[in-house]
C-alpha positions as CSV (number, residue, x, y, z in Angstrom):
1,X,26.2,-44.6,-29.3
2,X,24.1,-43.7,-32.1
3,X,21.8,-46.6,-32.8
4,X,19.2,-46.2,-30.1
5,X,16.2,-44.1,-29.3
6,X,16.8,-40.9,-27.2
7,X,12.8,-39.8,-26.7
8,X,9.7,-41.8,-27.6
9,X,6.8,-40.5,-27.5
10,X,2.8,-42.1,-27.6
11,X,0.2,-41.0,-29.6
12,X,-2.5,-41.6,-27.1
13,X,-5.3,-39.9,-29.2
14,X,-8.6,-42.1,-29.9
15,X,-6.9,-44.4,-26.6
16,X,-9.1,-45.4,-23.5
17,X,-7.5,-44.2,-20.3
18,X,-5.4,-47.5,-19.2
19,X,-5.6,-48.9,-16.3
20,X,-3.3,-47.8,-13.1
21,X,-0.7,-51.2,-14.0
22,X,-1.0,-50.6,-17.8
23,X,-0.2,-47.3,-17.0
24,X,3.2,-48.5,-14.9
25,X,4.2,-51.2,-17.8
26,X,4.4,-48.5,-19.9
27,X,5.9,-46.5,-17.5
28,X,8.5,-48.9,-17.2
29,X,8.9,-49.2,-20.5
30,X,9.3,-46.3,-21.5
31,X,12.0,-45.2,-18.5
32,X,14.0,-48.9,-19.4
33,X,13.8,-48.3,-22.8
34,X,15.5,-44.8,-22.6
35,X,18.0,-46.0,-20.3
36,X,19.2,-48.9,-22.7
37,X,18.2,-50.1,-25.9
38,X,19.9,-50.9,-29.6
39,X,17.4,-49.3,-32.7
40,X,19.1,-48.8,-36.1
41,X,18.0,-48.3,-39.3
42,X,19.4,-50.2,-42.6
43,X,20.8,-48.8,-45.5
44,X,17.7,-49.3,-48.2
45,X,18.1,-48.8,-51.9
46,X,21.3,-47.8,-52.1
47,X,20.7,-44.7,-49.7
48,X,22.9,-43.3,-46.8
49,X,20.8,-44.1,-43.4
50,X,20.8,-40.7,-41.3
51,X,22.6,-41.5,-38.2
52,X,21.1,-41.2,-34.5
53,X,20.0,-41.3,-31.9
54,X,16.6,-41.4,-32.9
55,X,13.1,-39.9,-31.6
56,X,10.4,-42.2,-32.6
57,X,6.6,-42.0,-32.6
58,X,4.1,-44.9,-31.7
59,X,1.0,-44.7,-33.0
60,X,-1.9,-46.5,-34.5
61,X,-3.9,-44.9,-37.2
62,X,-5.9,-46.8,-39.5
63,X,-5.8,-50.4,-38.2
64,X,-2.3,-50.3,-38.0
65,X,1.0,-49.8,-36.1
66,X,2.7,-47.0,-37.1
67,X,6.8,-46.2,-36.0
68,X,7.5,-42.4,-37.1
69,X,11.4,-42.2,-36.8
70,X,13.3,-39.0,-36.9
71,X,17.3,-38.1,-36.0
72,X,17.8,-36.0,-32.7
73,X,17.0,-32.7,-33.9
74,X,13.4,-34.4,-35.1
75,X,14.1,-34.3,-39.0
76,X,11.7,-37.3,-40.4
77,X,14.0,-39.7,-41.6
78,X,11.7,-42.6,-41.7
79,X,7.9,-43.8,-41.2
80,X,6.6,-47.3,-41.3
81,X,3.0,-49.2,-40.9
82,X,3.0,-52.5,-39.9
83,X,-0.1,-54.6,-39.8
84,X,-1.7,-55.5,-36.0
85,X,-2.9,-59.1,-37.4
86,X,0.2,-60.4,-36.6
87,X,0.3,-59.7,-32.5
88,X,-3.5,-59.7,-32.0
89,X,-3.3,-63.1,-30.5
90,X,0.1,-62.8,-28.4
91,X,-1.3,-59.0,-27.1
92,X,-4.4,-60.5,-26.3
93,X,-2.4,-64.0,-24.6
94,X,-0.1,-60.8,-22.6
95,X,-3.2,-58.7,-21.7
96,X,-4.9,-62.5,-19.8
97,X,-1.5,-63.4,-18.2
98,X,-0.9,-59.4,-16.9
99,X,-4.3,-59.8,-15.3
100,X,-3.7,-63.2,-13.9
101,X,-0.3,-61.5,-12.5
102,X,-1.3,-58.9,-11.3
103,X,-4.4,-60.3,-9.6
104,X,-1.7,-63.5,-8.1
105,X,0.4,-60.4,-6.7
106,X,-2.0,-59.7,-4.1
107,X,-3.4,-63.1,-2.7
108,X,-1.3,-65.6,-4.0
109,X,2.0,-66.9,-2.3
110,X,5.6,-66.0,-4.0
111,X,5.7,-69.7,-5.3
112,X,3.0,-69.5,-7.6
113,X,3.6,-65.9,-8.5
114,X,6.7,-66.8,-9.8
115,X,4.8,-69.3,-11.9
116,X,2.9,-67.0,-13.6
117,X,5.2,-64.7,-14.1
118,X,7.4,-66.9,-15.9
119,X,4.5,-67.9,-18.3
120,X,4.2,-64.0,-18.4
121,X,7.9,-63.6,-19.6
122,X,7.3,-66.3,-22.0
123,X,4.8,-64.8,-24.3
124,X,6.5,-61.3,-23.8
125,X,9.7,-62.8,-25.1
126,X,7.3,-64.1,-28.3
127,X,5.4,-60.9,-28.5
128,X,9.6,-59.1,-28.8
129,X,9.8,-61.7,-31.9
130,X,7.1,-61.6,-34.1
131,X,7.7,-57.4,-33.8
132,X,11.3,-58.3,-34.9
133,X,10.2,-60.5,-37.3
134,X,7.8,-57.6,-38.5
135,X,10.5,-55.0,-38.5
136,X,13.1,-56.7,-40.9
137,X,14.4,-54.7,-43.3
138,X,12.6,-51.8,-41.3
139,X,14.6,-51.3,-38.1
140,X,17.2,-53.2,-36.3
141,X,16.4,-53.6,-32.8
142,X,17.9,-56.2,-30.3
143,X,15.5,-58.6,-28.1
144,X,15.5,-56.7,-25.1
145,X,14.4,-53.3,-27.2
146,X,11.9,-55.4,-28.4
147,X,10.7,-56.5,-25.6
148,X,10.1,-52.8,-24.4
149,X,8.8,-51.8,-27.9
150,X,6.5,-54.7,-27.5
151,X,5.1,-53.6,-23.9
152,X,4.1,-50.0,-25.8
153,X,2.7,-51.8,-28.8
154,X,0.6,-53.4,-25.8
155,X,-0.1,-50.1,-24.4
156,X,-1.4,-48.9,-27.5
157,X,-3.8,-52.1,-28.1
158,X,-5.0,-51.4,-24.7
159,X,-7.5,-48.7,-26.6
C-alpha cells in the first residue's frame, strides 16, 4: 500500500522533557501508527501527487503545526503549517482527562476507570476531527490515523 506513513519522526527541539505516560502515548502512537494507518496526498493544481509511502516530520515552529512530508527515499514532496488555535481547547480538554486517567488507574476501581476513559476516547475522537477538518485539501488521512496523529500533535503541545 502506498498511501500511508512508513517513518515519522518528532522534532522535539525547544520541547520540555514529557512526562513518563506522555512519553508512552506517544510511544504508542507512534508504534500503532507505523503498524496501520491510511495518509495520502491530493492531486493540487493540476499536478501529479508523488506516490508513497511517506516519511513525515512533526514539528512546531513559529506558533504553528507544521507536517514536512517526503516519499520513501526522503525527497520533499510536501510541507504544510496549520494553525494550533484550533486544538488548543480539545489538547488542553485531552491533557485534564489523561491526568484524571491516569491518576483513576491507580486508586480507583475498574468501574469508574472505564468511565473516564470513555470521556477520554471521546475528546480524542474530536481532537482526530478538527485535525481532519484542518487537513482538507492537505492530506487524506482516515479517523484512526488521526487519532494517532492527534496523540503526537498532543505530544508536541506538551512543550
Amino acid at each position: 500500500m502506498t498511501n500511508r506513513i512508513c517513518h515519522i519522526e518528532i522534532d522535539e527541539k525547544g520541547l520540555v522533557r514529557p512526562t513518563p505516560e506522555i512519553e508512552q502515548e506517544r510511544r504508542v502512537a507512534i508504534f500503532d501508527l507505523l503498524e496501520e494507518n491510511s495518509f495520502g496526498l491530493p492531486a493540487r493544481d493540476g499536478r501529479a501527487v508523488a506516490p508513497g509511502p511517506y516519511r513525515l516530520g512533526l514539528a512546531i515552529r513559529e506558533g504553528r503545526l507544521v507536517f514536512d512530508v517526503a516519499t520513501e527515499d526522503e525527497t520533499k514532496v510536501g510541507e504544510f503549517h496549520l494553525s494550533l488555535g484550533p486544538f488548543r481547547q480539545v489538547v488542553k480538554d485531552y491533557f485534564q482527562i489523561c491526568e484524571s486517567y491516569f491518576d483513576a488507574v491507580k486508586r480507583l476501581p475498574p468501574s469508574q476507570i472505564e468511565a473516564i476513559d470513555m470521556a477520554r476516547r471521546g475528546i480524542h475522537n474530536e481532537g482526530a476531527r478538527v485535525l481532519q477538518e484542518r487537513l482538507e485539501g492537505k492530506a487524506e488521512v482516515d479517523l484512526d490515523t488521526a487519532r494517532r496523529l492527534f496523540t503526537l500533535i498532543c505530544v508536541l503541545h506538551w512543550g
